[in-house]
C-alpha positions in Angstrom: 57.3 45.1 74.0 55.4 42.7 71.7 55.3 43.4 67.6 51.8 44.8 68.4 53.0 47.6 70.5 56.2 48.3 68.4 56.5 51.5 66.4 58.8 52.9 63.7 60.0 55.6 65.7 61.1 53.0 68.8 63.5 51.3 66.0 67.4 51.8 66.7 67.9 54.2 63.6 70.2 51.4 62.0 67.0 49.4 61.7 64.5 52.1 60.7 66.8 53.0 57.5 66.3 49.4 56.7 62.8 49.1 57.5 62.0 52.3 55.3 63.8 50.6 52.5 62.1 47.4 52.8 58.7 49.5 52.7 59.4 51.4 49.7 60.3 47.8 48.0 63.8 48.4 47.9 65.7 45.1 47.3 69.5 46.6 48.5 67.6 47.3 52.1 66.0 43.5 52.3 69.9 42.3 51.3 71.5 44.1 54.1 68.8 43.1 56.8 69.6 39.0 55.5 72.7 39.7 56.0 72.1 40.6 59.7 70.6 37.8 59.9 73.1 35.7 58.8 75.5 37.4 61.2 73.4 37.1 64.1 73.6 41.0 63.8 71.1 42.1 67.1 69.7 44.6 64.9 67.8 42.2 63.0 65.7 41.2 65.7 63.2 44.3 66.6 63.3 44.4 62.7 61.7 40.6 62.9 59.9 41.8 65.5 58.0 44.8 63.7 57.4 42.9 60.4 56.4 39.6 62.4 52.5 40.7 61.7 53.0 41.1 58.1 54.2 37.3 57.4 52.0 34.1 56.6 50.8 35.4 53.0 53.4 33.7 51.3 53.6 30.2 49.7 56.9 28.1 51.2 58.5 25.0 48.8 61.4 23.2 49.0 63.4 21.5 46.5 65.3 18.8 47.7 67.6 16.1 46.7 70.8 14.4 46.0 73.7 16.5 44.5 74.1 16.0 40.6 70.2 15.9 40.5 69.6 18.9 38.6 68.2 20.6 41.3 69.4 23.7 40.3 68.1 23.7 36.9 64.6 22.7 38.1 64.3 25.5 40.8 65.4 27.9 37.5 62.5 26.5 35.1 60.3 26.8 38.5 61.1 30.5 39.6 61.1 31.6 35.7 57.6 29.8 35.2 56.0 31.9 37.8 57.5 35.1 37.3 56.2 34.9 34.1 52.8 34.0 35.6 53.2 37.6 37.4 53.9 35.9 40.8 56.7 37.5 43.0 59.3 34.8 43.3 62.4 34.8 45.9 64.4 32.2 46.0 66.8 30.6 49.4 69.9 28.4 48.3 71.4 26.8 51.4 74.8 26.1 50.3 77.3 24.1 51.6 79.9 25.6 53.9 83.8 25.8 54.0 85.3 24.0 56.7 88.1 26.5 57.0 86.3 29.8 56.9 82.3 29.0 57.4 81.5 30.8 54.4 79.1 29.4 51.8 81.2 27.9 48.8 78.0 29.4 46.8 78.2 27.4 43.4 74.6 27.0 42.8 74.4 31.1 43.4 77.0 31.7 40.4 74.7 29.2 38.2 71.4 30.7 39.6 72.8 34.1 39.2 73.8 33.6 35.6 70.4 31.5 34.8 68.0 34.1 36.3 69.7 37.5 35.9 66.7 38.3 32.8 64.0 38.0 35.2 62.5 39.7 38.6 63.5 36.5 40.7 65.3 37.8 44.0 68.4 35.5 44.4 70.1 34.8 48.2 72.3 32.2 48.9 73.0 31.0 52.5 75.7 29.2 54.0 74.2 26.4 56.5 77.5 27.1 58.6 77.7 23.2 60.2 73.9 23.2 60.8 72.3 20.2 60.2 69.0 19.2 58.2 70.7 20.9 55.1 68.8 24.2 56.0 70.7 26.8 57.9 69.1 28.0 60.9 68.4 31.4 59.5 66.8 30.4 56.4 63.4 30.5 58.4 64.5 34.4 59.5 65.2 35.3 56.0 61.9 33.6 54.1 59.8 35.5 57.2 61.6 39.1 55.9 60.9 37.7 52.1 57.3 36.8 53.1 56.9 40.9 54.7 58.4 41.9 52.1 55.4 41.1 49.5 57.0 38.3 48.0 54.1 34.9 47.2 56.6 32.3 46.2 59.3 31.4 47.9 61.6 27.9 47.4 63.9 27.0 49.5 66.9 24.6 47.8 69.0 22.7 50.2 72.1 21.5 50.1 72.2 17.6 48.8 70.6 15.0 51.1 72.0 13.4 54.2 70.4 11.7 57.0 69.7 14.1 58.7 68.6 16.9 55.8 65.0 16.0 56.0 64.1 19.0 58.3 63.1 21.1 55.4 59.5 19.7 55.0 58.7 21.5 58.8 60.2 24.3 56.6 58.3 24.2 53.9 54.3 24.4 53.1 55.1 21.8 49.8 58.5 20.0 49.5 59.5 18.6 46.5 62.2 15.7 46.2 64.6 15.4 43.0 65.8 12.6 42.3 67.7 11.3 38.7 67.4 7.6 37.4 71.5 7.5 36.5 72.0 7.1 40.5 70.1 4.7 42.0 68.1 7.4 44.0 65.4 5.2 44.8 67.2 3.1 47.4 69.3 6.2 48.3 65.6 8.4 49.2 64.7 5.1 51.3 67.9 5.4 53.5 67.9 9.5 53.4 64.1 9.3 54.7 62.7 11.5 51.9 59.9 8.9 51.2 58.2 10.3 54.7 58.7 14.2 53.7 58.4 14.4 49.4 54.9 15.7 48.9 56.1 15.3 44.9 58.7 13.4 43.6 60.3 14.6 40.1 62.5 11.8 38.8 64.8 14.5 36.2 66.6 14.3 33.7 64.2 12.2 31.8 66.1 12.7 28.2 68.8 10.4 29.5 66.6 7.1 29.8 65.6 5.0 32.9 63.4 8.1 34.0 60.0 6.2 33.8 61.1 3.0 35.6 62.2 5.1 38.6 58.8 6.5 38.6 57.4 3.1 38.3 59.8 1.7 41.5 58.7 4.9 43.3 55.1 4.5 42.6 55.4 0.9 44.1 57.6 2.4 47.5 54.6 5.3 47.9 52.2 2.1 47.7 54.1 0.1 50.6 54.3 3.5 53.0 50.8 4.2 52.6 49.9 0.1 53.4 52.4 0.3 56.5 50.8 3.6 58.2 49.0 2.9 60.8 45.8 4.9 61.5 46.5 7.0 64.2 50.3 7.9 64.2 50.2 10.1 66.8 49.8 14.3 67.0 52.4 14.5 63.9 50.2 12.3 61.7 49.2 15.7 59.9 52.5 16.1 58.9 53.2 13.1 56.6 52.4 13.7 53.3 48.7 11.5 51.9 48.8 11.3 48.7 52.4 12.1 46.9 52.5 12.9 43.3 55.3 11.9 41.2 56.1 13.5 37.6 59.0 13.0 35.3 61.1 16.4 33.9 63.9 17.1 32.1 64.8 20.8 33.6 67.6 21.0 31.0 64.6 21.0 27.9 62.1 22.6 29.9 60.1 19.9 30.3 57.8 19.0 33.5 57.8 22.7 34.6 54.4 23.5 34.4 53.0 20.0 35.7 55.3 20.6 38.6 54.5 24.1 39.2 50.2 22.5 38.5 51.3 19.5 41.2 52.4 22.2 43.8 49.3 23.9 43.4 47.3 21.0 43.8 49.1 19.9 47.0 49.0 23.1 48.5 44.7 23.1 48.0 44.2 19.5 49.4 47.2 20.9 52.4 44.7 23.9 53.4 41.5 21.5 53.2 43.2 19.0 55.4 44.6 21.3 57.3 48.0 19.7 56.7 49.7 23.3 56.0 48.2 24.7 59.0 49.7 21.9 60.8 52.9 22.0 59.2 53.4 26.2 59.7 52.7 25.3 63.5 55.2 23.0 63.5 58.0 25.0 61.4 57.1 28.2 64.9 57.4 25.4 67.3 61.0 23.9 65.3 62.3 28.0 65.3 61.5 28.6 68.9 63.6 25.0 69.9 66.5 25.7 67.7 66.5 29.5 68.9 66.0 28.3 72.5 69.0 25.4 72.3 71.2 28.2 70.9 70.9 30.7 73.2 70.9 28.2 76.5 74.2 27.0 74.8 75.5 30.5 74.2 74.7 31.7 77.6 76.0 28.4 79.2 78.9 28.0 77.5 80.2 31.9 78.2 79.4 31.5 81.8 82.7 31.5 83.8 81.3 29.9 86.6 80.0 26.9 85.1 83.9 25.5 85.3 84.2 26.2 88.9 80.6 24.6 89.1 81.8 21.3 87.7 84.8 21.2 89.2 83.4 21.9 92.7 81.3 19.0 91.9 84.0 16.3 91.3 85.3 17.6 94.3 82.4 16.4 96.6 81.5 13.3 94.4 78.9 14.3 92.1 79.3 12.9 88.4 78.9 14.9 85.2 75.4 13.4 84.6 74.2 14.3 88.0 75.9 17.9 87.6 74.0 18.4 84.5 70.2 17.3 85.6 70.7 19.7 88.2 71.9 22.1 86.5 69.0 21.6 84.3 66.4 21.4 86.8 68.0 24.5 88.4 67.4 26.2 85.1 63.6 25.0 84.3 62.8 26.0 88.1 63.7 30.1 87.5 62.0 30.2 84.5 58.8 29.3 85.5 58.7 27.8 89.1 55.1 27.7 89.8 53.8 27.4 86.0 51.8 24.1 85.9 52.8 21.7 82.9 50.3 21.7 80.6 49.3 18.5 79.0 51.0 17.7 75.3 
């Protein structure tokens, strides 16, 4: 049954309750149906399902950045800023995870929580739970339920930056990259790869000094990627970001908020006219669909009892891992779709 043909009353009740709540605007309801998410809960998928058509209204940014940059207090001068402009603002926290128990460690939520309990921001931390790209993999789940839910901003802050953490620009319509003079950020952004995904680069904590000649070596880096790109780079050339702004801030003063929050805006225009965004929403259904794919192939392989008598059948008559594996593969791809004709990239 597609989200088209779904109604209320085909809803497990469990998921109607929710779904009534979340119509009547009820923030305890949209909680609870996150937290299915998170859980992997089946009842949050025909709840996905029937508020699918009701996404793609909201604006998506994400903050970015190494830890100690004040990301934290940026995303709170940033959410307050346009609450106060009357926008409805939500905001995502991926925090890290405890490698004893999986759960989120949440200290940016007890700052956040503290720093933005006198406005109308909805708060939700996440706990990436091992995943990689410092996003976890229901964060795009939860900002679709946000977006149905009638909220038009919604930022997602990682988790620091890694090499692998740059995922969250395929997440995002706008992704902004912190970074603070005191740390020597600009060759740590080089190695991380955040010079390919920053659409605007907010060197903070300007009232400690160094702040502008950061900016300057940045500046001077945007220059060198833009004269090394070469004209056609291929069917993701959409994706990297043109023209990349760069401000200096000091979140703890209040300062730089509304030229970041003006910056954004700006971005997002020139993303729509280019038809960057468009691009980069496709890509952000396309990264869901893989990562939702790879985890239930690895579910459903992994439970399978006969996959051990499979490979040890196979050492039996000579057949290595590798050659195991592309059949099984093969086997797989075949009874999905055995007379489908590949269609060209």
């Amino acid at each position: 049954m597609t989200a088209g043909q779904l109604r209320p009353e085909t809803l497990p009740e469990d998921t109607r309750r929710i779904l009534e709540g979340i119509e009547e605007g009820r923030r305890g309801a949209l909680a609870r149906a996150i937290t299915w998410i998170e859980n992997g809960d089946p009842r949050a998928a025909p709840l996905l399902d029937f508020l699918q058509p009701r996404t793609g209204q909201a604006w998506r940014t994400g903050i970015t950045g190494p830890p100690g940059a004040g990301k934290s207090t940026l995303v709170d001068g940033l959410t307050r800023y346009w609450s106060e402009q009357g926008r409805k603002t939500a905001l995502l926290a991926v925090d890290p995870s405890s490698p004893f128990s999986g759960g989120a460690l949440l200290g940016d939520r007890v700052r956040l929580d503290r720093a933005l309990e006198q406005t109308d921001v909805f708060v939700r931390s996440m706990a990436n739970r091992g995943s990689l790209g410092g996003l976890a993999l229901a964060t795009g789940a939860a900002a679709d339920l946000l977006d149905a839910f009638g909220f038009e901003e919604i930022v997602l802050e990682t988790v620091g930056v890694g090499q692998a953490e740059v995922d969250i620009a395929a997440a995002a319509d706008v992704t902004v990259v912190v970074l603070t003079p005191a740390s020597g950020d600009g060759v740590q952004a080089m190695k991380a790869g955040l010079m390919e995904v920053g659409d605007v680069f907010v060197v903070n904590k300007a009232d400690e000094g160094g702040a502008e000649r950061l900016a300057a070596e940045l500046e001077q880096m945007l220059a060198l990627r833009q004269a090394q790109r070469e004209p056609d780079e291929g069917p993701d050339r959409q994706l990297v970001p043109e023209n990349p702004r760069i401000l200096v801030a000091s979140a703890r003063e209040g300062r730089g908020i509304e030229a970041l929050a003006g910056a954004i805006e700006e971005t997002r225009r020139e993303g729509m006219a280019s038809g960057r965004v468009p691009a980069l929403r496709e890509q952000r259904a396309l990264m869901r669909v893989r990562r939702l794919l790879a985890e239930g192939l690895r579910a459903a392989i992994w439970e399978n009892r006969r996959l051990r008598r499979g490979v040890r059948k196979a050492l039996a008559r000579g057949e290595g891992p590798d050659a195991f594996a592309r059949r099984l593969l093969q086997a797989i791809f075949n009874r999905l779709d055995p007379d489908e004709p590949e269609e060209p990239a």
